[in-house]
N, C-alpha and C positions, 0 to 999 in steps of 0.2 A: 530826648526829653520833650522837645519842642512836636512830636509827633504826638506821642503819648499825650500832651494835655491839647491837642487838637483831635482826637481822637476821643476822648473824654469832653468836650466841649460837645461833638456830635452825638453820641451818645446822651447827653441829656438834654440835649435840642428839647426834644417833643414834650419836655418837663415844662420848658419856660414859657411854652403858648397856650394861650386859653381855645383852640381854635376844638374842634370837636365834632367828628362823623356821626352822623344819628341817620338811623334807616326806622322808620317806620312803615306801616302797612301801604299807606298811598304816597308816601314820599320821602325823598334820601336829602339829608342838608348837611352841610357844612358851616358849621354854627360860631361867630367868635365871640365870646362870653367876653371880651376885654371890648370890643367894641356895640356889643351889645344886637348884633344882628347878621343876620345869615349873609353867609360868603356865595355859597351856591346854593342852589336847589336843584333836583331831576324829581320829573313824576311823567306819568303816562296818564291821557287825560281816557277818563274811566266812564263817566255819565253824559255822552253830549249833548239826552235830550232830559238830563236830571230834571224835577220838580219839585224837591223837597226845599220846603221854607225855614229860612236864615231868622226867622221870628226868634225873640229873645234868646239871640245867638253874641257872645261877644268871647273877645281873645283872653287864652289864659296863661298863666305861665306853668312853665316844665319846673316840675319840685327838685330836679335833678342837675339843673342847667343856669345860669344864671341870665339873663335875657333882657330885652327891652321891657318894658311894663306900662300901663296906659298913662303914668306923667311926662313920658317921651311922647307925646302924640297931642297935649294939650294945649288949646291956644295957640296953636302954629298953623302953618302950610302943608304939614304932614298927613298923611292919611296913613291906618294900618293897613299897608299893601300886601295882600295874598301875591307870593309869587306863586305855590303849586294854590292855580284858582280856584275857589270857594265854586263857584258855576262849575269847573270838570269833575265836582266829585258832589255833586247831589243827586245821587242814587236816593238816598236815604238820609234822614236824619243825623243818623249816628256816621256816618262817613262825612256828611257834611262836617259835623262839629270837629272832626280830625284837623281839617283847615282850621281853626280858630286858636292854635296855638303859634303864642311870639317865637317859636321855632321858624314858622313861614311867615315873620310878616316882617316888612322894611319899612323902614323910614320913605316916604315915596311922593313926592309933590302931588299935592292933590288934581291939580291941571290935569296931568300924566294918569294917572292911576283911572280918573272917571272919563278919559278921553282917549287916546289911542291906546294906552294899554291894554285898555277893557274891551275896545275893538278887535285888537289883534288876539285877546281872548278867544271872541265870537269865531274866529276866523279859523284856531285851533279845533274847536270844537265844531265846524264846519267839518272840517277835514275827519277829523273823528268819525263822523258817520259813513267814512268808506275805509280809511285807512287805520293802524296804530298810530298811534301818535305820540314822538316822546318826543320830551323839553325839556332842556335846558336851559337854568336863568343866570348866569356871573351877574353879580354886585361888585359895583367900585366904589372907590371911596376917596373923599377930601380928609382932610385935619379936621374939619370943624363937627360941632357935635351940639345938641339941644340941649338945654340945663335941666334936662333928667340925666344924662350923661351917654346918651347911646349916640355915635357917628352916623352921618346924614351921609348918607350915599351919594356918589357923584353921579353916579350912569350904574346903566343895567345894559348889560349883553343876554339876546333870547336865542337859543339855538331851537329850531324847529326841522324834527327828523319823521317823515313821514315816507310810506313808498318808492323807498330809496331815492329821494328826494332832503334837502337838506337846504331851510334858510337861515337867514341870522342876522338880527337887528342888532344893535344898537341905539339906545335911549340914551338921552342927559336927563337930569332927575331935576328937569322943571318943566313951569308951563307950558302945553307944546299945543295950543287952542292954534286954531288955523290950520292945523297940520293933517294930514293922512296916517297909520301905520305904515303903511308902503313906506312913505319917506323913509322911513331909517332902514331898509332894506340894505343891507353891506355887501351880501354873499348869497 
């Protein structure tokens, strides 16, 4: 008996999460709708010497998905952070604006986001112009969460897999001015 409703308990596991796989054309995330912001992302950075302009570009929501939305982002420290980055996929307009959905974007201190993140950006797309280049981002998470209701990330892990070569950062999800991207070099 006691098998039977643990066996039933497993079987409707995947009922009781909001979490949710989405593959799109430039990028695969795992999304959780209960806390309002992607778990993972993978993408392959696509455009290293893109030019197309972010001009009257801003984030939208997935009609299908329930998401962060721009009152998580107001008045705070928060910035809407492109994990798969807005910069590796500006071939063109219309691939650029694929970036621009609360699908890819985190809760992300803004320290962080306009400072070494954005660098070790550059640095992906460096590599891009010899190598493929695929990434990997983990999102972590605290309890606490902004009064639009989505959870503020703790840290971010980058796996970076190029010429059979393989690094991986680790980020805390605050200001990290003074700092290098190297530093958080783990592996």
């Amino acid at each position: 008996m006691i098998r039977l409703k643990l066996i039933s308990l497993l079987f409707f596991l995947p009922l009781l999460t909001y979490s949710q796989l989405i593959t799109t054309d430039i990028f695969t995330v795992q999304y959780d709708q209960e806390k309002e912001q992607p778990v993972w992302v993978e993408y392959t950075v696509q455009c290293p010497k893109g030019d197309a302009s972010r001009q009257g570009m801003d984030f939208y929501k997935d009609k299908k998905i329930h998401t962060s939305d721009n009152d998580d982002y107001k008045n705070n420290i928060w910035d809407k952070g492109h994990l798969a980055p807005a910069a590796s996929f500006n071939c063109d307009k219309e691939t650029l604006y694929k970036t621009f959905t609360y699908l890819n974007s985190a809760l992300q201190h803004q320290g962080l986001n306009r400072g070494v993140w954005k660098e070790l950006e550059g640095f992906e797309r460096d590599l891009a112009n010899f190598y493929e280049v695929k990434v990997k981002v983990e999102v972590y998470f605290s309890q606490e969460k902004v009064p639009g209701g989505a959870t503020i990330p703790s840290g971010f892990r980058k796996i970076i897999t190029f010429g059979g070569n393989q690094y991986i950062f680790a980020f805390p999800n605050e200001d990290t001015k003074g700092t290098k991207w190297i530093d958080y070099l783990i592996k």
